[in-house]
Every structure is written in C-alpha cells, then in structure tokens.
N, C-alpha and C positions, 0 to 999 in steps of 0.2 A: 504494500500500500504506500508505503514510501517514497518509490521510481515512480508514481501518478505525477501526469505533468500537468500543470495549471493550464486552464483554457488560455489560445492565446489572443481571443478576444473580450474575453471580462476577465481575466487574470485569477477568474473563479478556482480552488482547490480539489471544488466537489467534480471529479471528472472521471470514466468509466470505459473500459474498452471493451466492443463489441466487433467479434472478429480482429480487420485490419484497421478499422477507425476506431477513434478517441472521439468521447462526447461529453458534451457539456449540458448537465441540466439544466442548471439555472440560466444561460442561453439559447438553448437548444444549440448549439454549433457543432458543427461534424469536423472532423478534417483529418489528415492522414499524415503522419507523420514524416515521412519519405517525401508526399508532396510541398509539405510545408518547407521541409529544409531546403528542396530543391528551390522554393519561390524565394527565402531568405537569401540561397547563393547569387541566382538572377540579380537582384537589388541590392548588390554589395557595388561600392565606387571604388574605382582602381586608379592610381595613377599611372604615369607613362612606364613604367618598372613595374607594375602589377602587384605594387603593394596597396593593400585596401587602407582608404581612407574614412576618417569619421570625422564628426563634427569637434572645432577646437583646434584642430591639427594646424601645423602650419606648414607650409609647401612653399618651393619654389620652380618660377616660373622655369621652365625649358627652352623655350624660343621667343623671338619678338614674337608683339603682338600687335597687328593694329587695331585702331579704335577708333572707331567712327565721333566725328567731332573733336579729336583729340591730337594735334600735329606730330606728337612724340609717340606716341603709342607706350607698349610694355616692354621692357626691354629684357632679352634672358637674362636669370641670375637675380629678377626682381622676389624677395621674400616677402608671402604676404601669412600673417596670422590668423589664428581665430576665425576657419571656415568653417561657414555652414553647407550641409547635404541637400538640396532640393531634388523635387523630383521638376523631370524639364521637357518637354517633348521637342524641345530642337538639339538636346544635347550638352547643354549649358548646365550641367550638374553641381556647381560650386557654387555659392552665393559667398561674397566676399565684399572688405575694405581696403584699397589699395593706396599708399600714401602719395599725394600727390592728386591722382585721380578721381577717386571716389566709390560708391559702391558698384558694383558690378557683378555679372557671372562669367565664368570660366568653365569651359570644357578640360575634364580630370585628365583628356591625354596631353595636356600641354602643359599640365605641373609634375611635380616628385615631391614624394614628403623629405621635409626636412628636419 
C-alpha cells in the first residue's frame, strides 16, 4: 500500500489499480503509468547539449541573435538568468530577462545551461 502513487491530477493518496490502470476516486481519473511517463518525457526542455532545463536555471546564449526592432541583437556568450519554461507553439520555449534588452522568448536550441 505504500508504492500507491498519488493521482496526478488532484494529488489525491486514495488511488487503486485495476489491471494496467491506476484510478483515482475522488476524481474519477484513469491513467496509465507507462503513458504518463512517456507524456512527462515529451515535455521535458532540452538545450542545445541535451541537457534538460527547468525553470530558474540560467543559460547561455550559443549564437547571435537577431531581434527585431533591436540594431544589436544577442550576441553569443550572452548569460541570461532566472528562466522560465512556457509552453509555445512557435517554439519559443524560454520566457526570459535579458540585460540591456528586455523581456523576451528564446528557443532552448540556441542556449546551454550554464
């Protein structure tokens, strides 16, 4: 009773396996453990090195960058701290402060943690 894994949508304890699924009562929520980890891998941020990033970290840039409205752009080698993780459907997965420039997003193949 112990190894019982908390729901991982109401974080509820009272949880029960039937057959290959895990269920949550007091949600009613189903879900499969095998699929779950595989949809946690999917939605892991990786930089250009395929190390996974989280939020807080700080990276630096890999290549210029330019920037619309901005004569200078980003310059390799630029360190920027304290990212955040967004979800992005153009691929702009960073949510960031960059000194000088301001806030912005970055696509994670163009940094490395540092």
């Amino acid at each position: 009773m112990a190894n019982e894994p908390k729901c991982p949508k109401c974080k509820s304890e009272n949880t029960y396996q039937d057959m290959n699924l895990w269920i949550c009562p007091d949600c009613s929520y189903e879900w499969d453990p095998a699929e779950l980890e595989e949809e946690i891998q999917m939605n892991k941020v990786v930089d250009s090195n395929g190390n996974i990033l989280n939020d807080g970290d700080s990276v630096t840039v890999v290549k210029d960058l330019k920037v619309k409205g901005s004569p200078s752009g980003i310059k390799a080698g630029t360190k920027v701290r304290n990212i955040r993780l967004v979800d992005s459907s153009d691929g702009h997965n960073i949510s960031c402060k960059i000194d000088g420039i301001g806030s912005m997003y970055l696509k994670s193949e163009f940094v490395k943690k540092a």
